[in-house]
C-alpha positions in Angstrom: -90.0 73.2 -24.0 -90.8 75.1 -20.9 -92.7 73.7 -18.4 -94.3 75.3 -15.3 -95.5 72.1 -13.4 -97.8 71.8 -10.3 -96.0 69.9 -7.4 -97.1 68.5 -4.8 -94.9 66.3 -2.3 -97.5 64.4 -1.3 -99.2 61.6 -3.0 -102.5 62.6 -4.5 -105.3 61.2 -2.0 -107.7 62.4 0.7 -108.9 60.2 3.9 -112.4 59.2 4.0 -114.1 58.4 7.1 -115.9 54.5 6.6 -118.0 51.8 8.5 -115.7 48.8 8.3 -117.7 45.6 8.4 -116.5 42.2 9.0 -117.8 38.9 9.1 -115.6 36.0 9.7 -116.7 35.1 13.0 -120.4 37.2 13.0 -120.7 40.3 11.4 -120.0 44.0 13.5 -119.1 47.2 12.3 -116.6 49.4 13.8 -115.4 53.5 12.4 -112.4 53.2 10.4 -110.4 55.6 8.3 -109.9 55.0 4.1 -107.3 57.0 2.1 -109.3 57.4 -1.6 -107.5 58.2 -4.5 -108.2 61.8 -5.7 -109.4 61.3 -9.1 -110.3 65.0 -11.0 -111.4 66.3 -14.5 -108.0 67.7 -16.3 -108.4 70.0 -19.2 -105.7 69.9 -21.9 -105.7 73.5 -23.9 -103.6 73.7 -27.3 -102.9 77.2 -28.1 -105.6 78.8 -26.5 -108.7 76.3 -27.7 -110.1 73.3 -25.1 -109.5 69.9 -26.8 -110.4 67.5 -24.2 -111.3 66.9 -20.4 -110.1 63.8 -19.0 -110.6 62.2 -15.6 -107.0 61.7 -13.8 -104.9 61.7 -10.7 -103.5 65.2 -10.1 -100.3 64.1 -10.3 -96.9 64.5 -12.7 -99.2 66.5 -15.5 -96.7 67.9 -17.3 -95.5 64.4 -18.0 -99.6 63.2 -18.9 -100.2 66.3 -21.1 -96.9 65.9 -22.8 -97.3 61.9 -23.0 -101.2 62.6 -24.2 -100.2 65.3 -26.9 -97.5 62.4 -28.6 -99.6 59.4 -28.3 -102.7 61.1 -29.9 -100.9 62.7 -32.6 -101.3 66.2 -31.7 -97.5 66.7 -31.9 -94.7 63.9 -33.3 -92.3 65.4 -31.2 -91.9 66.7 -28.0 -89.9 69.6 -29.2 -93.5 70.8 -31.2 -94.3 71.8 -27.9 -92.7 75.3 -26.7 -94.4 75.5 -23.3 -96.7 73.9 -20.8 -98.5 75.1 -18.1 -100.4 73.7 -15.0 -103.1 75.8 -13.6 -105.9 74.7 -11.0 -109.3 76.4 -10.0 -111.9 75.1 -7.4 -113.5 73.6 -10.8 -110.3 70.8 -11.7 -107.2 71.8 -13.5 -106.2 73.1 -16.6 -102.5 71.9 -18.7 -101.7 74.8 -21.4 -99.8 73.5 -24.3 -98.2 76.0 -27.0 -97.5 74.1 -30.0 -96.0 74.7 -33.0 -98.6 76.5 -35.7 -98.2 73.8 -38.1 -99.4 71.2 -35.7 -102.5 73.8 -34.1 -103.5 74.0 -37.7 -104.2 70.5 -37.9 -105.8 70.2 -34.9 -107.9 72.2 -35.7 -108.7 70.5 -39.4 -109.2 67.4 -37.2 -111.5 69.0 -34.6 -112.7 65.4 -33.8 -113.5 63.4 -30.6 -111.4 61.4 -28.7 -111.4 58.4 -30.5 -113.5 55.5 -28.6 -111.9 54.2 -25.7 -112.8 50.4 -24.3 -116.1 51.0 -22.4 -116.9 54.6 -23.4 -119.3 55.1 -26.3 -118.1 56.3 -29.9 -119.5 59.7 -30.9 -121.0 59.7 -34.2 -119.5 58.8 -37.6 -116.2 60.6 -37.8 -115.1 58.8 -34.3 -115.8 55.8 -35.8 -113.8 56.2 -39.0 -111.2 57.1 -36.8 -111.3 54.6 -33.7 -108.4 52.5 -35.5 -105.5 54.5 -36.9 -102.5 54.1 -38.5 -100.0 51.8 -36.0 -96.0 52.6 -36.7 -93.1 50.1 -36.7 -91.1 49.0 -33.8 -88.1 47.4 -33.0 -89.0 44.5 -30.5 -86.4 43.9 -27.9 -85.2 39.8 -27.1 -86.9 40.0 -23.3 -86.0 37.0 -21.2 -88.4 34.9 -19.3 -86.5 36.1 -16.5 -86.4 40.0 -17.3 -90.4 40.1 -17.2 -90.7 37.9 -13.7 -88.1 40.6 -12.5 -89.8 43.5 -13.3 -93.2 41.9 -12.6 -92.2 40.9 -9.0 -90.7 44.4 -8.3 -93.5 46.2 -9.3 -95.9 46.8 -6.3 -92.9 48.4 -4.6 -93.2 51.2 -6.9 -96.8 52.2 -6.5 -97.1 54.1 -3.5 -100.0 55.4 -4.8 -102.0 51.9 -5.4 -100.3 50.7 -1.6 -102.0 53.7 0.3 -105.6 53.5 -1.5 -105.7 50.5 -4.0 -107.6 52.3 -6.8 -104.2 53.4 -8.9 -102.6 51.8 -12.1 -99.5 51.5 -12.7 -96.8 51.8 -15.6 -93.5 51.4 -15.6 -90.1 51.4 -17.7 -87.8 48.2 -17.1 -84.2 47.4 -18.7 -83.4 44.7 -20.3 -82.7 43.1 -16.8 -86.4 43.6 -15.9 -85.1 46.8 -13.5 -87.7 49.3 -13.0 -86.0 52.5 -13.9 -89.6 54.7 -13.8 -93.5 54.4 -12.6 -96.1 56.3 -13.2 -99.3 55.6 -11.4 -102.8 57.3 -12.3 -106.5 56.3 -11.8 -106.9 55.5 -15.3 -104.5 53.1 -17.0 -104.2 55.2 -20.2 -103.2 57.9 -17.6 -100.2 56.0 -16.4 -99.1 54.7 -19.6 -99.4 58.5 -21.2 -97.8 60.1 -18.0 -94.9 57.2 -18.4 -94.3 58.0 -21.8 -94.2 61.7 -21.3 -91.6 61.1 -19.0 -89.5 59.1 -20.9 -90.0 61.8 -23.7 -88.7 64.3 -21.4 -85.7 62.2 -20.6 -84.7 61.4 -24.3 -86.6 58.4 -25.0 -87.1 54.8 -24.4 -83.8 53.4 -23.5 -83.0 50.4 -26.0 -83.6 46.4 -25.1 -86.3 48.1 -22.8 -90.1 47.1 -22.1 -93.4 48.7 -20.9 -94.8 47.3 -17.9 -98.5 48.0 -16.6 -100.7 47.0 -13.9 -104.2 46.5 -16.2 -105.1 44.7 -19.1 -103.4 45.2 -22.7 -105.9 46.9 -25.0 -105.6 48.4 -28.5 -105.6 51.6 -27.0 -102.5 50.7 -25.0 -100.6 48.9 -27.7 -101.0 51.8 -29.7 -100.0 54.1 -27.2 -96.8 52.5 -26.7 -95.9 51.9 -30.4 -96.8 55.3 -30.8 -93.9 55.9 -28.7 -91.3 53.9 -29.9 -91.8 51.3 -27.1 -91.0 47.8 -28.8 -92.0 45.7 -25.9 -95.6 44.9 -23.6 -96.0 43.2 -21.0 -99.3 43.6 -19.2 -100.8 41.9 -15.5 -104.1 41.2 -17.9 -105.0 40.2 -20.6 -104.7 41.2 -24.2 -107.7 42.2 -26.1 -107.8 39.8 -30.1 -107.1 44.2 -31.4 -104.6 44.5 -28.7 -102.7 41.8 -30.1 -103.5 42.4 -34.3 -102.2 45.6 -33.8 -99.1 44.1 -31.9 -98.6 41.8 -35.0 -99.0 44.8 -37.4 -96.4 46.9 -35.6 -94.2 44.1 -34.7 -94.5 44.6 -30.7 -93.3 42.0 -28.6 -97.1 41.6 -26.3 -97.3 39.8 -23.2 -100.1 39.1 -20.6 -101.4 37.8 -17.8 -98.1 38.3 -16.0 -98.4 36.4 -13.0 -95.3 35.3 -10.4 -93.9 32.1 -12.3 -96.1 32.4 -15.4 -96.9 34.7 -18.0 -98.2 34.6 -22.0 -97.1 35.7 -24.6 -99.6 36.9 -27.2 -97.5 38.1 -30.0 -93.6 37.6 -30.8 -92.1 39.0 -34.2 -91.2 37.0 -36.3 -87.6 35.6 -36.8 -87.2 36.2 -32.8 -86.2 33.2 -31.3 -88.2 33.1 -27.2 -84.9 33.8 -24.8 -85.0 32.0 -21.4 -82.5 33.2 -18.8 -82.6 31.7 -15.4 -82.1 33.9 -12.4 
């Protein structure tokens, strides 16, 4: 695959001027500065034809379009795509993909909408019969209590991003040891997760006895994404959603949640896994 990327040293934010108000002791106002996470409509491009605009940080793209094209389908591997290309205009920017003809074609057979993400409305009949698709297998890795408090507690020195404007997600790669090997961080948690696995694509792979890490809640649309990419382990800061963690059970993904320092659950172990608990 060849890539020509859009780079930018700096992290992707601007500076806002503000009225900072506080009120601990009687309200006042006084002129402060806010850095603001840029957050700008991305246009993915298959072989000429416009297939979706998403809303991201303008940052790492070649990993997000690559990580997008997997998780959705459009190609099963990242050899299916022969080139990629960054391009920006004052109107947002533009990733184009050349993919292999066999995959364009059924694209284009699909020619569907996204499917529904959580809090965005379905469109019409054919998203519907396509919100929920096929999940694959997984291997599950045997994470210790330890690994995920490691990784967990590790995690905000990673996110340069969310530190300067607090309006980033983050998702990250751990080892077994709960060592964060890779973040991405995006405005949109499907972002991160998609620009995470696009790296990891790039770079051969998830590493085995590895997990997922993210900074949001685990929904459907994130255990899928991860499944979808051979990732056999979740752990999420949030939540789990009850499809988040059927579709866990279905595709035997280790799923855990509310990650918090000294506690976390966990939704969904495979079966014939006995839980691990390492101290240190």
């Amino acid at each position: 695959m060849t890539t020509r990327p859009q780079t930018d040293a700096a992290l992707p934010l601007s500076h806002h001027r503000v009225e900072e108000h506080r009120g601990a002791s009687g309200w006042y106002r006084d002129d402060a500065e806010d850095a603001l996470a840029l957050e700008v409509p991305v246009a993915l491009v298959y072989n000429g034809i416009s297939h979706a605009v998403m809303m991201a940080s303008p940052a790492d793209l070649v990993d997000f379009a690559l990580g997008f094209s997997l998780t959705e389908g459009i190609i099963a591997h990242p050899h299916e795509c022969y080139d990629l290309e960054v391009q920006e205009d004052t109107r947002g920017l533009t990733v184009h993909l050349t993919i292999a003809s066999q995959r364009q074609a059924e694209l284009k057979e699909r020619r569907r909408s996204l499917a529904g993400r959580t809090g965005c409305g379905l469109c019409g009949t054919e998203a519907l019969d396509q919100a929920i698709r096929p999940i694959p297998k997984v291997q599950a890795p045997a994470l210790t209590d330890a690994a995920i408090q490691h990784a967990l507690g590790s995690l905000a020195d990673h996110q340069a991003l969310q530190a300067a404007t607090g309006a980033s997600h983050g998702a990250a790669w751990c080892d077994a040891s709960g060592r964060i090997r890779l973040v991405r961080e995006d405005v949109g948690r499907h972002n991160a997760l998609d620009k995470l696995i696009g790296a990891l694509a790039r770079d051969g792979g998830p590493s085995e006895g590895g997990f997922a890490l993210v900074s949001s809640r685990a929904s459907y649309e994130m255990v899928h994404k991860s499944a979808s990419a051979g990732i056999g382990a979740l752990v999420a800061v949030s939540a789990a959603t009850s499809l988040a963690v059927e579709q866990a059970e279905q595709a035997g993904l280790m799923l855990v949640g509310f990650a918090r320092p000294g506690r976390h659950l966990v939704y969904h172990r495979p079966a014939g896994m006995a839980p691990v608990r390492a101290h240190g």
